[in-house]
C-alpha positions as a printed NumPy array, in Angstrom:
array([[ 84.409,  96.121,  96.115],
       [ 87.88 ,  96.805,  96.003],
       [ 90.039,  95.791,  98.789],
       [ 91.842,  98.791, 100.164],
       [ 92.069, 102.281,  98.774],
       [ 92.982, 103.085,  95.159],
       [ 96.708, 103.461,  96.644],
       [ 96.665,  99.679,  97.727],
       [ 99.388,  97.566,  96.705],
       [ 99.086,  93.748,  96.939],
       [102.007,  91.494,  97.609],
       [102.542,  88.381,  95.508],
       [103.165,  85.217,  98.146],
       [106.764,  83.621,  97.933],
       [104.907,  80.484,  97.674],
       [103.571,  81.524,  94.305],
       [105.452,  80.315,  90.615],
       [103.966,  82.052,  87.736],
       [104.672,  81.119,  84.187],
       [103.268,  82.503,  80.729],
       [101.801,  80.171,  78.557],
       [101.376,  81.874,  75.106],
       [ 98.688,  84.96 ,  76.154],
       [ 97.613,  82.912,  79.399],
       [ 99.741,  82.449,  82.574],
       [ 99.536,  79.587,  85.022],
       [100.009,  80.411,  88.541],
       [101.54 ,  77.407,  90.903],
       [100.782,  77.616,  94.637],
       [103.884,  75.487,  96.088],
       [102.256,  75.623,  99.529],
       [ 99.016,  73.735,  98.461],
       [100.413,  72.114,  95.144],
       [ 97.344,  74.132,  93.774],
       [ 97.25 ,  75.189,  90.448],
       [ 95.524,  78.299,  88.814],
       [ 94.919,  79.408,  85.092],
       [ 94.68 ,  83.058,  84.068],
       [ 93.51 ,  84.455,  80.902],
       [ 95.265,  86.868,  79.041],
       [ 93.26 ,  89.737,  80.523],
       [ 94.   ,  88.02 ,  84.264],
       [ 97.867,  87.66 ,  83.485],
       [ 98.403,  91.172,  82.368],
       [ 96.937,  91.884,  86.104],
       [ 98.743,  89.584,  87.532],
       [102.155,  90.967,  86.141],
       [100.956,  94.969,  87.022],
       [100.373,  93.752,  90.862],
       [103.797,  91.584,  90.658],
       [105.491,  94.961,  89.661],
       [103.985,  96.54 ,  92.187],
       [101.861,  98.893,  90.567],
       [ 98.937, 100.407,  92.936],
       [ 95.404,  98.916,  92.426],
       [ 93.516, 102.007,  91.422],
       [ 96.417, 102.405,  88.473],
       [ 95.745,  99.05 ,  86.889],
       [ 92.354,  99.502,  85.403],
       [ 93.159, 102.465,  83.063],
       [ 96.141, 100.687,  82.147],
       [ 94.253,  97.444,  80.844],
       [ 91.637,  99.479,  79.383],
       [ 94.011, 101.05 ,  77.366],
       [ 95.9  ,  97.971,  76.117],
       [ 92.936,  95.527,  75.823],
       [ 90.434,  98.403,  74.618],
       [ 88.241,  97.298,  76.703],
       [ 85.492,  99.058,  79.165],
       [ 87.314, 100.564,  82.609],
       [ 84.83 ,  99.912,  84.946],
       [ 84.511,  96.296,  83.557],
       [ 87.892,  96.133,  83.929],
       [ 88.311,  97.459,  87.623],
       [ 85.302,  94.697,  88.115],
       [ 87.252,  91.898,  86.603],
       [ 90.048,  93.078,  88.753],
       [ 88.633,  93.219,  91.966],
       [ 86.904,  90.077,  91.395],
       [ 90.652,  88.64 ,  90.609],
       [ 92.103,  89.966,  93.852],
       [ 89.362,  88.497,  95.864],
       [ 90.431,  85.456,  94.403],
       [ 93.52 ,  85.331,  94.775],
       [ 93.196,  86.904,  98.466],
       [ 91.037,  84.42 ,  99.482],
       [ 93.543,  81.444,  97.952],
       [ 96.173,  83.15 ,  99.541],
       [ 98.042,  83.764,  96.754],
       [ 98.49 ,  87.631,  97.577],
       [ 98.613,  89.396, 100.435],
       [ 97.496,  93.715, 100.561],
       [100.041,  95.616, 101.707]])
């Protein structure tokens, strides 16, 4: 399940370097010295909720440049906010 509505917005943590690596990013968590990987699919979300797009926009809008299935794609994408929720990466906002 989503978190929030479709309107939600998530805020990236200050804590938080990100840096593309070819079509994969890596995400740095200076709090915990943690790092993260994220495929090319996971960056492109990454950089839509870092520009503060809403969460119910972003799955049309990978869909559309990855041609790939929506609702996989709003799966894949609340699956990734979970994530990163729970690592406390992001916070919703």
């Amino acid at each position: 399940m989503m978190p929030g509505s479709s309107t939600s917005r998530i805020r990236i943590s200050a804590d938080v370097l990100y840096q593309r690596v070819d079509a994969e990013a890596v995400l740095l968590d200076l709090h915990s010295e943690r790092y993260f990987g994220l495929n090319a699919v996971g960056a492109r979300m990454w950089e839509l909720l870092a520009a503060d797009v809403s969460i119910g926009a972003i799955p049309a809008l990978i869909a559309k440049e990855f041609r790939a299935d929506p609702e996989r794609i709003q799966d894949d994408l609340a699956a990734l906010v979970a994530d990163l929720l729970q690592a406390g990466l992001v916070q919703q906002v």
